[in-house]
N, C-alpha and C positions, 0 to 999 in steps of 0.2 A: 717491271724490268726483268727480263731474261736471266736466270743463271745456269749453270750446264755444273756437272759435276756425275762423276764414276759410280759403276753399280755397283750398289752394298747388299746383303745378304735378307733387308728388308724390302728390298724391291721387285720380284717375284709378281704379288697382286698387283702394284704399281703398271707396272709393263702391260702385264694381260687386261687392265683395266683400259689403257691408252689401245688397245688391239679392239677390243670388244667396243671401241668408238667406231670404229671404222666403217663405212657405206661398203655394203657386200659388193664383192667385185670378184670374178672370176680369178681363179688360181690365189685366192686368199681364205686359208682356212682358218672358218667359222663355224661355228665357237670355238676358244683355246679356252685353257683351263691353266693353272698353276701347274699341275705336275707332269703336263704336256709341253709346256715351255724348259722345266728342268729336264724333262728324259730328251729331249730332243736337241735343245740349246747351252741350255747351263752345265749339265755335268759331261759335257766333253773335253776332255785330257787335258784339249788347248785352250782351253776359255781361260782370257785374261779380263778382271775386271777393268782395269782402264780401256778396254776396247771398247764394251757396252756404256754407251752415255744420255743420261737423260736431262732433259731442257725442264725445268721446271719454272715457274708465274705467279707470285702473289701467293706462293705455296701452295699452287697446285700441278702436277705433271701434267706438260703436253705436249710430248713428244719423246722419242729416243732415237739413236742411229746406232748400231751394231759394224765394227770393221774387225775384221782378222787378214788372214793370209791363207794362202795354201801349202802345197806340199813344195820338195826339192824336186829334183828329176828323179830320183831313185822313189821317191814316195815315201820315204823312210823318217823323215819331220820335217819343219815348218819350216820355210824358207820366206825371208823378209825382203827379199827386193820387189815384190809384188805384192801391191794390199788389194785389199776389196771393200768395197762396204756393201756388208749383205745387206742389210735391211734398213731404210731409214720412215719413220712413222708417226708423223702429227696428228693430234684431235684435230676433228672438223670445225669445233665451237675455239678457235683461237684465231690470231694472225697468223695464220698457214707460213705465206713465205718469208715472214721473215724467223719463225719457228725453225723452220727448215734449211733455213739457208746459215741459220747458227750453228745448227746439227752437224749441217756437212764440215765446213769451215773446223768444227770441233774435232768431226775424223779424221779432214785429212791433217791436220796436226798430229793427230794419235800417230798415223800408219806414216808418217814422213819423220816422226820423232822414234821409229822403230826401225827404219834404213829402207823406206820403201822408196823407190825411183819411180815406179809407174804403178797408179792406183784404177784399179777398174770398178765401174757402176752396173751394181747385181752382180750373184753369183752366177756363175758358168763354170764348168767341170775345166779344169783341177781347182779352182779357184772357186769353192764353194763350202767353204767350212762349215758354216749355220744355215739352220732353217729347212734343211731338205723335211720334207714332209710336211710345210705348213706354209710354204710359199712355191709358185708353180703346179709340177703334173708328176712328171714319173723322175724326172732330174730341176734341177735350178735352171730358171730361162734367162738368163740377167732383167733387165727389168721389163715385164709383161708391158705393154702396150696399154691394157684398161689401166694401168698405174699414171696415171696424167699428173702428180704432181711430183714425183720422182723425177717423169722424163722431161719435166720446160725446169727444173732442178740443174739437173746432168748441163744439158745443152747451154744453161744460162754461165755457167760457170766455169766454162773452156772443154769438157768432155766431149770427144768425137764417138760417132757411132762408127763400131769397128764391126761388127758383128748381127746379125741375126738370126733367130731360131722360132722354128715355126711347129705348134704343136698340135698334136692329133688324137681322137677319141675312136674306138671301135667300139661297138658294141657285141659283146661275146653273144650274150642271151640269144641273139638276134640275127648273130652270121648265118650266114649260108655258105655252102663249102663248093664252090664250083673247081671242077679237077680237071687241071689241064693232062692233056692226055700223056705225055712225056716224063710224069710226076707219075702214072702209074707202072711204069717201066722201070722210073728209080726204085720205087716201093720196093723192087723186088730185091735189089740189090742192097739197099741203104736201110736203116733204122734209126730212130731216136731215141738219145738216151734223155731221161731226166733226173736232177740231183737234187735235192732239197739245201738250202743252205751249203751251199759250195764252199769251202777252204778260203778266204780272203788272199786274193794277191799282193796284200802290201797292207802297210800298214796305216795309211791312208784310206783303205777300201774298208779298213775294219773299222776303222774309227767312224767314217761316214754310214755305215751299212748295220753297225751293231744293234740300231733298235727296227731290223724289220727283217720281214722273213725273205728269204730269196728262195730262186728257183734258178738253175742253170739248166739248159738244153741244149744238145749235142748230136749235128746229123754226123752218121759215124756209116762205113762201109762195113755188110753183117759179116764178111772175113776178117776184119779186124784192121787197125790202121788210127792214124790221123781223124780228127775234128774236120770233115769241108766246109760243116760250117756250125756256130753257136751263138747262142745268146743269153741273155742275162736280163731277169726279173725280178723286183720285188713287189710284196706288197704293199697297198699305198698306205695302208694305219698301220703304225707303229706296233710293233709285239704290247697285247695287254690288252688291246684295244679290237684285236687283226678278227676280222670276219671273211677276207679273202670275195670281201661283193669287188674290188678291184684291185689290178693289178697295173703297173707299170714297165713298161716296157725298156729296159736301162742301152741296151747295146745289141747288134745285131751284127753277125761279125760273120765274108766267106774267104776261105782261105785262100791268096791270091789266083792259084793254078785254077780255080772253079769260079770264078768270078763270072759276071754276064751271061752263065746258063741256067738263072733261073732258082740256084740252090737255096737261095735267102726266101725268094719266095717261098720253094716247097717246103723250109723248117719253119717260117713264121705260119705258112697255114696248117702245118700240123701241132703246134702248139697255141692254135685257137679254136681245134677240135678239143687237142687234153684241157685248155680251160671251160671247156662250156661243159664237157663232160665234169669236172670239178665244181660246177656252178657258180662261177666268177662270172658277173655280169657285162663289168666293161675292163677296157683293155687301153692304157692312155700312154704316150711314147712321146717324142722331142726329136724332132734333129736340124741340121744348120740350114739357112734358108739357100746356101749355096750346093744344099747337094741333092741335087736335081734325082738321081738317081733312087733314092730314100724315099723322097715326096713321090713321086713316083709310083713304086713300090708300094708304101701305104695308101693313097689313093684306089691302088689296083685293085687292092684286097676290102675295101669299103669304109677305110678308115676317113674321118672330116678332120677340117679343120677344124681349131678351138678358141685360138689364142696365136699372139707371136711376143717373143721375147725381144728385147735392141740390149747388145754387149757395149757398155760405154766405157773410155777409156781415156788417161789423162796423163803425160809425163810431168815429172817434178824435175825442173832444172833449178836445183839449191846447190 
């Protein structure tokens, strides 16, 4: 018989032991360890133990499901009218769905017993408290697509697909740098700056971002002025760990007036000249499957596909 019950302070091996079961599947990082799961999951500000919950059998664990929340509009703390359940993770050696369909049943009690109105399946930015760095790519995908017993989970259980995101790999080593002739004209006018670990904009950004190293870069006019355009990097291992062989590509941002000439291009491929001159080998990014423009873009410059993430979503009328 099934029982479910909250995470206690001896549960650490427990967890990584139910992860370390799992059939390798893209955007699921293998091997965890114990003090990969604390620096990245457990010792954040927000962890509540009644969110993290594990299904245990005949006194053996198999399975857990993880729900939190994300931020307010200001970013400034947790706001509960929105849950999430980041992570939900059965052994393979059990009765999967009905393991599974405990677990959820278990969350959405947690995050509807906390004031949540609408709970969504996987993380997706703002709505992504745990697990960056150890599920997905450069951001949280909601749930990856090779995740097959999450996603007939979600759908069995009233969750609409609201969302898609489609993710992509460069390889730095490997680029070749073809210059459009209009990018050498800007050269002359424009510059890049880059910043190592940039200033956190919120307090949200510092909470998610505090175990890796970032990189901010900034096309700038060389008289001086306004950002047209920037972006936002980290590395994909956690500080302790960082060898900097990859990087993640968080945000790519051109100021409205400079839009559709090209500027996003000419800062992303100058900051995959300074990675390869750095010897970062690949280069891995995320964005919505509705923005055409992005895919695009990445494509142009030799980036693949890898992966695609489904945002699932579910209102609570109590």
């Amino acid at each position: 018989m099934l029982q479910f019950r909250s995470f206690r302070n001896t549960d650490p091996p427990v967890l990584t032991g139910i992860w370390q079961s799992q059939q390798p599947q893209p955007g699921l990082r293998q091997p965890i360890c114990v003090s990969l799961l604390e620096q990245l999951v457990l010792a954040k500000l927000y962890f509540h133990y009644p969110g993290l919950i594990l299904a245990w059998e005949e006194g053996r664990a198999v399975g857990f499901v993880h729900a939190g929340f994300g931020p307010n509009e200001q970013q400034t703390a947790l706001q509960k009218d929105y849950g999430v359940i980041c992570l939900l993770m059965v052994r393979p050696d059990c009765q999967q769905i009905e393991v599974a369909e405990g677990l959820l049943q278990q969350a959405e009690r947690y995050l509807i017993g906390q004031g949540a109105k609408v709970i969504y399946g996987g993380g997706i930015w703002p709505l992504c408290p745990f697990y960056l760095g150890l599920y997905g790519g450069s951001k949280l995908p909601g749930v990856l697509v090779s995740d097959s017993l999450a996603q007939q989970l979600y759908v069995a259980h009233g969750y609409r697909e609201v969302d898609r995101t489609v993710l992509f790999e460069c390889s730095v080593k490997g680029f070749r740098f073809p210059m459009h002739p209009k990018w050498v004209q800007w050269r002359r006018t424009m510059q890049v700056k880059s910043v190592v670990d940039p200033r956190a904009r919120s307090w949200w950004e510092a909470c998610l971002m505090a175990n890796f190293t970032q990189m901010g870069f900034y096309l700038l006019p060389k008289e001086g002025g306004e950002p047209l355009a920037w972006a936002m990097l980290r590395d994909l291992d956690p500080e302790g760990s960082s060898t900097l062989r990859a990087m993640g590509l968080l945000e790519l941002e051109v100021a409205a007036a400079y839009r559709r000439q090209g500027m996003g291009s000419l800062l992303l491929w100058e900051i995959l000249r300074y990675l390869q001159r750095l010897g970062v080998e690949t280069l891995q990014t995320q964005t919505m499957a509705r923005n055409q423009a992005a895919i695009n873009l990445y494509q142009k410059l030799g980036f693949q596909q890898t992966n695609q993430g489904i945002v699932f979503r579910k209102e609570h009328h109590g």
